[in-house]
C-alpha positions in Angstrom: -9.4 31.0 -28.9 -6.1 28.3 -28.6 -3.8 31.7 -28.7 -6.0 33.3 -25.4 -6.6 30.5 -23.9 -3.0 28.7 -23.7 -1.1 32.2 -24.3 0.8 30.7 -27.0 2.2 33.7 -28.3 3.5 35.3 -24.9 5.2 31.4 -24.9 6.6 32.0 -28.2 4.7 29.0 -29.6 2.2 28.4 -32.0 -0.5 25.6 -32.8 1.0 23.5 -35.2 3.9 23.1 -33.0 2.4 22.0 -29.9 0.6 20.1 -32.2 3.9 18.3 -33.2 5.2 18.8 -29.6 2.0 16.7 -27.9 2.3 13.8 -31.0 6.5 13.4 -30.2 5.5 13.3 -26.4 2.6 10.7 -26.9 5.3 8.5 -28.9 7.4 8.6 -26.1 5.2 7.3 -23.8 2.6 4.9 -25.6 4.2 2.0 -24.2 2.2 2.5 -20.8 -1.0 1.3 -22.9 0.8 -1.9 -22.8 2.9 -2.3 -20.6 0.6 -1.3 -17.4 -2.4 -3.5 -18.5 0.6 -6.4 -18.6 2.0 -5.8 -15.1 -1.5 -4.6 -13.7 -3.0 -8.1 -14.6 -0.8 -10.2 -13.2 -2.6 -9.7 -10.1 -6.0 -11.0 -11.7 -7.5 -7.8 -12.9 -8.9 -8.2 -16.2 -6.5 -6.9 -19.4 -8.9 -5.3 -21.5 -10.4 -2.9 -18.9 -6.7 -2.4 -17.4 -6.3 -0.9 -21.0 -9.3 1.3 -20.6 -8.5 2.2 -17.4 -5.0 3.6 -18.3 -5.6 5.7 -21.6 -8.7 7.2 -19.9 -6.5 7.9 -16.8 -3.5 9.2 -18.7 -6.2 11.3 -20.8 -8.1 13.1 -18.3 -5.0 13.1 -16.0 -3.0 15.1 -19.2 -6.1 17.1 -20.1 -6.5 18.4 -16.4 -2.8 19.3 -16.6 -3.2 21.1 -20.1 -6.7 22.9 -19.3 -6.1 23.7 -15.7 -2.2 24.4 -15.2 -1.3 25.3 -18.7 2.0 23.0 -18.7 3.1 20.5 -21.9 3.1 17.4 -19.0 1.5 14.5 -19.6 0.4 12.0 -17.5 -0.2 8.4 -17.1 -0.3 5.2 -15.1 3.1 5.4 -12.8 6.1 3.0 -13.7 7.5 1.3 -10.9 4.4 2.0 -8.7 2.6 0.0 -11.1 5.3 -2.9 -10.1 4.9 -2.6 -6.2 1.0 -2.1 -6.5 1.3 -6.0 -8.5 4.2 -7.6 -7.1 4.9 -5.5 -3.6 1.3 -5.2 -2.6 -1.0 -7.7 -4.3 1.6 -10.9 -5.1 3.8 -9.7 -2.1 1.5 -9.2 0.6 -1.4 -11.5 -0.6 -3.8 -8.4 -0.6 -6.4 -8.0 -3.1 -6.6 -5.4 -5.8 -9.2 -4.0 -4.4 -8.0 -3.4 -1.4 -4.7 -1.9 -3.2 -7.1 0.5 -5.5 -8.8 1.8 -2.5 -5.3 2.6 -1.0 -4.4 4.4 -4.0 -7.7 6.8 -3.8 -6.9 7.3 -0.1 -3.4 8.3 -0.9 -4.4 10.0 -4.0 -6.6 12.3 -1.4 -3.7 12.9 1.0 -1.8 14.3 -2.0 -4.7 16.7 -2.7 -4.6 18.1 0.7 -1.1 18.2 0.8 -1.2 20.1 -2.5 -3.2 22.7 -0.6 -1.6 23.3 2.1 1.7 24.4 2.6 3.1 21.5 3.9 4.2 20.0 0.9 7.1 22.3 0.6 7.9 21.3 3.7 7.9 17.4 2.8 9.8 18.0 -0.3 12.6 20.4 0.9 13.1 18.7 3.7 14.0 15.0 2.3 17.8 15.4 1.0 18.3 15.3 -2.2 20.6 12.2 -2.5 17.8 10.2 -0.7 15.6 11.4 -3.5 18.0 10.3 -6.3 18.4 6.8 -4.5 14.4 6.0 -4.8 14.4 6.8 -8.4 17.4 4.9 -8.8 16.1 2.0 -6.7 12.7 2.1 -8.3 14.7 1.8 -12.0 16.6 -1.3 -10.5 13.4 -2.5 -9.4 12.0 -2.5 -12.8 15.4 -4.2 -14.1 14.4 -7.1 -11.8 11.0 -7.4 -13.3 12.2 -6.6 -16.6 14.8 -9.8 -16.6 12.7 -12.0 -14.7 9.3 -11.8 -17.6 12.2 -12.6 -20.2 13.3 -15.6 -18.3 16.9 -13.9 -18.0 16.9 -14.4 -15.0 15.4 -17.3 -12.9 15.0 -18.1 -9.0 17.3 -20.9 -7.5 17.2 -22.4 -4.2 20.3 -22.1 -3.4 22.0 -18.4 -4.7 18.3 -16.9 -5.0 18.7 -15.7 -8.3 20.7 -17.8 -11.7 20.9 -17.5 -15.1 17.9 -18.9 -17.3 17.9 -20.1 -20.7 19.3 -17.5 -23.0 18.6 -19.8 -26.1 14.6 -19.6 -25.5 13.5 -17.2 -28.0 11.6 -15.1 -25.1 15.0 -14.1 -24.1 16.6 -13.8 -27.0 13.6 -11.7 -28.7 13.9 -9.8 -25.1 17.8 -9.0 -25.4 17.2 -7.4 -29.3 14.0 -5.6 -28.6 16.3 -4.2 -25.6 19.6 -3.4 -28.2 16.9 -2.0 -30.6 15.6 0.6 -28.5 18.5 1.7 -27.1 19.7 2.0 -30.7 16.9 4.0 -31.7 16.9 6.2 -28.9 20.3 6.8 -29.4 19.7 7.9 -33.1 17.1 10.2 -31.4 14.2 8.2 -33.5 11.3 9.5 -31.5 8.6 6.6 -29.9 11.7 4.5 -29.8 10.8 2.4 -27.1 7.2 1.8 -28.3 8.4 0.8 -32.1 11.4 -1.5 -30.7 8.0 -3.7 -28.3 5.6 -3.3 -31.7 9.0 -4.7 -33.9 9.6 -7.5 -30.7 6.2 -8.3 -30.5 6.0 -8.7 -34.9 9.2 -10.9 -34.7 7.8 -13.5 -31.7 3.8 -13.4 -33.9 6.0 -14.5 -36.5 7.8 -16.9 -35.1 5.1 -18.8 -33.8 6.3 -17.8 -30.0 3.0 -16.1 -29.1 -0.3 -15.5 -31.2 -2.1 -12.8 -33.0 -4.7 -11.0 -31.1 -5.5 -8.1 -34.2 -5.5 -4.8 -34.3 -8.7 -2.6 -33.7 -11.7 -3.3 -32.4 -14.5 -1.7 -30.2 -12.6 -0.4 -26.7 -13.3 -3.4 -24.1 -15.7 -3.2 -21.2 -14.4 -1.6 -18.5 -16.4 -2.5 -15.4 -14.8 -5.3 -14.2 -12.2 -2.5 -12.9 -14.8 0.7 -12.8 -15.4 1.7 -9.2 -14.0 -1.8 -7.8 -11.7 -0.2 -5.1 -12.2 -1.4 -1.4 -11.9 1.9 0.7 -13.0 -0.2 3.6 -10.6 -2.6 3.1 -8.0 0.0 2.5 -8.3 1.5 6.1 -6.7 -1.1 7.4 -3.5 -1.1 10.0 -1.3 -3.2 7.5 -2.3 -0.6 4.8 -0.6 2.3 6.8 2.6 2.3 5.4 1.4 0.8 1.6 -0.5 4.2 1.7 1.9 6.4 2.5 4.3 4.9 0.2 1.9 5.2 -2.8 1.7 9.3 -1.8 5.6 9.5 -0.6 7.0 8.4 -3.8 4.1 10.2 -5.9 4.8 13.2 -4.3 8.5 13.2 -4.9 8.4 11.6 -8.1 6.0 14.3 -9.7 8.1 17.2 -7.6 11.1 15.9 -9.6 9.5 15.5 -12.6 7.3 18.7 -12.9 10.8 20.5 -12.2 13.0 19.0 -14.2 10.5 19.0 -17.4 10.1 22.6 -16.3 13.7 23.8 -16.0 14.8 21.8 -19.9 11.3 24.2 -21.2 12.6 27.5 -19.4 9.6 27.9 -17.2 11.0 28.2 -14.2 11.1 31.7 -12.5 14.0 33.9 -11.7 14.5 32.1 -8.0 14.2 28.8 -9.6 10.6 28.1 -8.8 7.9 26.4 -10.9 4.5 29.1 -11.3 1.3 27.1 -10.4 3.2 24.6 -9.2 0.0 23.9 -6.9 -2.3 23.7 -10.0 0.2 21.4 -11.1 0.4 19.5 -7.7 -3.6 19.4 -7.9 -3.8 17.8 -11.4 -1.2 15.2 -10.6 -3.0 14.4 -7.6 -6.4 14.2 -9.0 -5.5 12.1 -11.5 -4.6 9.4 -9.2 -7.8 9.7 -7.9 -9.5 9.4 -11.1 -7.3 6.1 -11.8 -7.7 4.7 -8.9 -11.4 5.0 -9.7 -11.0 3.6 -13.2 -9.1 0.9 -12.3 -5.3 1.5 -12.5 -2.2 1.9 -10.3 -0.9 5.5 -9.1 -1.5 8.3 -12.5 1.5 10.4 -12.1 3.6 12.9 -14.7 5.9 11.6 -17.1 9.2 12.7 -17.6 8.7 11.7 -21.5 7.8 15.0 -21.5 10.3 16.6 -22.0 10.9 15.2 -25.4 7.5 16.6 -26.7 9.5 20.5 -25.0 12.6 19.6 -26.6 10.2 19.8 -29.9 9.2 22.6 -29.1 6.0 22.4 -26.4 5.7 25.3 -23.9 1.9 25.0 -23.0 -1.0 22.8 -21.9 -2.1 22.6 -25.7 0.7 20.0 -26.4 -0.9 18.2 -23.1 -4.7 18.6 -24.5 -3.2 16.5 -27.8 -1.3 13.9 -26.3 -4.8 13.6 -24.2 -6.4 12.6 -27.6 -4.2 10.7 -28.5 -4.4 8.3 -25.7 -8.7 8.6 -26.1 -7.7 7.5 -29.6 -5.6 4.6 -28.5 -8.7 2.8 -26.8 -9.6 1.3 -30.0 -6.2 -0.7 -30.6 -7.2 -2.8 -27.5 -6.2 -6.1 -29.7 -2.5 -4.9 -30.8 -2.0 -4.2 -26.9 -3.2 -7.6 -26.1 -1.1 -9.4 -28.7 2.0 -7.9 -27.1 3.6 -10.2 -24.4 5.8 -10.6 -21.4 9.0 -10.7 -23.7 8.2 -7.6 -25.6 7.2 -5.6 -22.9 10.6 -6.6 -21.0 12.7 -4.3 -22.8 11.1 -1.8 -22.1 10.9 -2.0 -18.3 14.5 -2.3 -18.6 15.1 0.4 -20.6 13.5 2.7 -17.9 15.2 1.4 -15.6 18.5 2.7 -17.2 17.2 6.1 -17.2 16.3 6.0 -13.4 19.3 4.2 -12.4 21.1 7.7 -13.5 20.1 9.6 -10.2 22.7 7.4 -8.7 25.5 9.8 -10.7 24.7 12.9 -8.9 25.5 11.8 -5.4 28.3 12.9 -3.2 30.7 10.4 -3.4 33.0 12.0 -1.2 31.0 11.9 1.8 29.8 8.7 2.9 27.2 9.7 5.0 25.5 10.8 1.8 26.8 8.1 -1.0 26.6 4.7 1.8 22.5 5.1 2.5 21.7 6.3 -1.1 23.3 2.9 -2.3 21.9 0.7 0.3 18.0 2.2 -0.1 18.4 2.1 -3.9 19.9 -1.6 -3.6 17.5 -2.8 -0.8 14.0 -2.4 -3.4 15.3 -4.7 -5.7 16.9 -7.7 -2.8 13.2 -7.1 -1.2 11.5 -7.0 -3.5 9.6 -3.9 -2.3 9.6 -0.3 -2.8 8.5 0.3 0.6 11.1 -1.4 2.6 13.7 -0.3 0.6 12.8 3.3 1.4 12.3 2.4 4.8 15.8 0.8 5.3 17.3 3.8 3.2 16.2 6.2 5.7 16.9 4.2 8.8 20.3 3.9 7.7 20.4 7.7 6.3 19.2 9.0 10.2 21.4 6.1 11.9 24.5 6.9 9.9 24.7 11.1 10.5 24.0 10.3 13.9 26.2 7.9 15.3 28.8 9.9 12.8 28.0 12.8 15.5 26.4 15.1 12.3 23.0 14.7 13.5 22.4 18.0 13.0 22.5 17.1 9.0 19.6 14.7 9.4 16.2 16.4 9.0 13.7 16.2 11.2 11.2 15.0 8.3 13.9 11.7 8.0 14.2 11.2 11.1 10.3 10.8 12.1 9.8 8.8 8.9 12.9 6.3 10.1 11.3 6.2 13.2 8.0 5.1 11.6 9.7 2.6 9.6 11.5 1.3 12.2 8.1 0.9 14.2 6.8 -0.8 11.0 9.1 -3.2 10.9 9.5 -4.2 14.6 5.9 -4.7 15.2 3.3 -4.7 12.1 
C-alpha cells in the first residue's frame, strides 16, 4: 500500500529509509516544541496549550503535506513570524492575541485563494530576488535581537538604546555554550543538533540551581485556553491591514523559497526548473496556518529542516507522514518543554538566525540599487523592532532608489504598489 500510495519505488526510495529520513528531519526541527510555546507566551497565552497547539499544528500541517502533495516537507509553527506575532503585534502594538490569531486565519485564507489562482506566480516572480534574500536575512537578525536580549547579552540603555549586560550571570554564560555547542555539533553534522545543545543547556542551568525541574512526561495539557480563541472580528480592523498582509507576504515567500530550495537539494524539480504540485503544496502550507491559527499558534509554515531528513535520503510524503507522528508523539513531554527556559532556548534563536542571515551573500554587490535597499530592509526589522516596517522601508527605498537612479523601468510594478501602500501606512494609519 506505502509503495502505491507514495510511489516510492518510481522515487527510488524505500520504507525504512523515509522512515530514517522523517526521524533525522523531526531532530532537526523539535526545538519548535519549545521554543514557540516560550516566545508565544510571552504575550499571556497559556504554555501548555501553546505546546499542544504547535505539535498538532506542525502534525496535521506535515501530514497534509505528506498525504496530499506527496513531498518529504514538514511543517510547523513559523520562526520569526512567531517573534513579530509576540513582540511586533501583541507587545508592540498593545493588541491582544486574539485579535493577532484571527489575523493569522484571515491571512491564512488569503493564502488559500491565492494558492488557487494564478496570481501567486505573479506575486512571487514579480518581487526581486534580492528583496527576497533581505527579509530572510532581516527576519534571522531579528531573531538575533531576541535571541541576545532573553540571555541578557544584551540590555536596553537610555542613552545608546542597546549595551552590554552581565556576561558573568550564568543565563548568559549557559546562553553563549549552548550557542558554541550547537554550532559544534552541527558542524560535526550530529543530526538534532540544535535540539540536544537546549536539552544539554537546559540539564546544565536544572543543575545548577539556575532554573527548576518541571519532569518529563505526563498527560498532554488542556488545550482550550488557546482552542478556537481567535477574534476574527477584532481582526477586521483598519490597523490590522497591513499586520495581515505581512503575516501572508512573508508566508508566501518564505514557503515559495522554501518548498524550492528543499525541492531543488531532493532533485524534484522538473526540466524548466519548476516544482510539480506546487499548488497542492501552496494549499497544504496554507491550510495549515489556518488550522494553527485555530489551535492556537502563530503562522504554520514549511521548514527548511527539511532538507536534512532529503539529504538522508527522503523523496516522498512518507518521510512527512513520520515526522507527523513524531510530533503527535511529542505531546506527552509537555513537562521537559516546560522545564526549558529563556537561556536555553536563546541559542537556538540565534542559531537560526545565522542560517537566515546567509541570503545576504547572494546579492549583487556591484550594483547598488540592488545591494543599498537589501541592507537597509534587512537592517531596519531588527532597529524597529518590526518585520513589517522593515519590509515596508525596504521596498520604499528599493522603488525610490531605481527611480530617482532613472532605472525605473527595473522596479516592478508589484514593488512599486506595495511601497506605495507602505508609504500610505506610515503617513496616515
Amino acid at each position: 500500500m506505502l509503495q502505491n500510495y507514495f510511489k516510492l519505488a518510481e522515487h527510488g526510495t524505500n520504507v525504512r529509509t523515509e522512515v530514517l529520513a522523517g526521524l533525522t528531519t523531526f531532530l532537526t526541527m523539535a526545538y519548535i516544541t519549545i521554543v514557540n510555546p516560550a516566545i508565544l507566551s510571552d504575550t499571556g497565552m497559556d504554555f501548555g496549550a501553546v505546546f499542544v497547539a504547535t505539535c498538532v499544528a506542525a502534525a496535521i500541517g506535515t501530514l497534509i503535506m505528506g498525504l496530499y502533495a506527496n513531498y518529504p516537507i514538514a511543517l510547523a509553527p513559523g520562526m520569526g513570524l512567531n517573534a513579530y506575532f509576540t513582540y511586533g503585534v501583541v507587545l508592540g502594538m498593545g493588541y491582544e492575541w486574539q485579535v493577532a490569531l484571527g489575523a493569522i486565519f484571515l491571512s491564512a485564507i488569503l493564502f488559500i485563494i491565492i494558492s488557487v489562482l494564478p496570481i501567486r506566480e505573479w506575486i512571487i516572480n514579480a518581487i526581486p530576488k534580492e528583496l527576497k534574500m533581505a527579509i530572510s536575512a532581516g527576519i534571522g537578525l531579528f531573531l538575533a535581537i531576541i535571541a541576545l536580549k532573553n540571555a541578557g547579552i544584551v540590555v536596553d540603555h537610555p542613552a545608546t538604546l542597546v549595551s552590554l549586560g552581565d556576561l558573568t550571570a550564568w543565563p548568559a554564560i549557559l546562553a553563549i555554550a549552548g550557542f558554541i555547542l550547537m554550532v559544534a555539533l552541527d558542524s560535526r553534522r550530529i543530526p538534532g543538533a540544535v535540539v540536544l545543545g537546549i536539552l544539554a543547556t537546559t540539564a546544565v542551568g536544572v543543575g545548577l540551581g539556575v532554573s527548576p525541574f518541571q519532569g518529563i512526561m505526563d498527560t498532554p495539557p488542556d488545550p482550550s485556553p488557546t482552542f478556537l480563541q481567535l477574534d476574527l472580528a477584532g481582526a477586521f480592523q483598519i490597523g490590522l491591514v497591513t499586520i495581515v498582509f505581512t503575516f501572508l507576504f512573508v508566508d508566501l515567500f518564505d514557503t515559495a523559497g522554501t518548498l524550492v530550495g528543499v525541492a531543488h537539494r531532493a532533485g524534484l524539480l522538473d526540466a524548466q526548473g519548476r516544482l510539480p504540485r506546487l499548488r497542492k503544496a501552496l494549499l497544504a502550507d496554507s491550510s495549515a496556518s489556518a488550522f494553527g491559527a485555530l489551535l492556537g499558534t502563530s503562522t504554520t509554515t514549511s521548514y527548511i529542516e527539511s532538507a536534512a531528513g532529503i539529504k538522508a535520503g527522503g523523496r516522498t510524503g512518507l518521510t512527512a507522514v513520520v515526522v507527523a507522528i513524531l510530533f503527535l508523539l511529542c505531546l506527552f513531554f509537555a513537562p521537559l518543554a516546560q522545564t526549558v527556559p529563556g537561556y536555553a532556548t536563546a541559542p537556538a534563536l540565534l542559531f537560526v538566525a545565522c542560517l537566515m542571515a546567509r541570503g545576504l551573500s547572494e546579492l549583487n554587490w556591484e550594483d547598488p540599487t540592488v545591494y543599498a535597499p537589501a541592507v537597509v530592509t534587512a537592517f531596519a526589522m531588527p532597529v524597529t523592532y518590526s518585520i513589517a516596517d522593515g519590509i515596508g522601508i525596504g521596498f520604499i527605498t528599493y522603488a525610490g532608489i531605481k527611480i530617482v537612479s532613472g532605472r525605473w523601468s527595473e522596479c516592478p510594478l508589484a514593488v512599486l504598489v506595495i511601497a506605495v501602500l507602505f508609504g500610505v501606512k506610515f503617513a496616515f494609519l
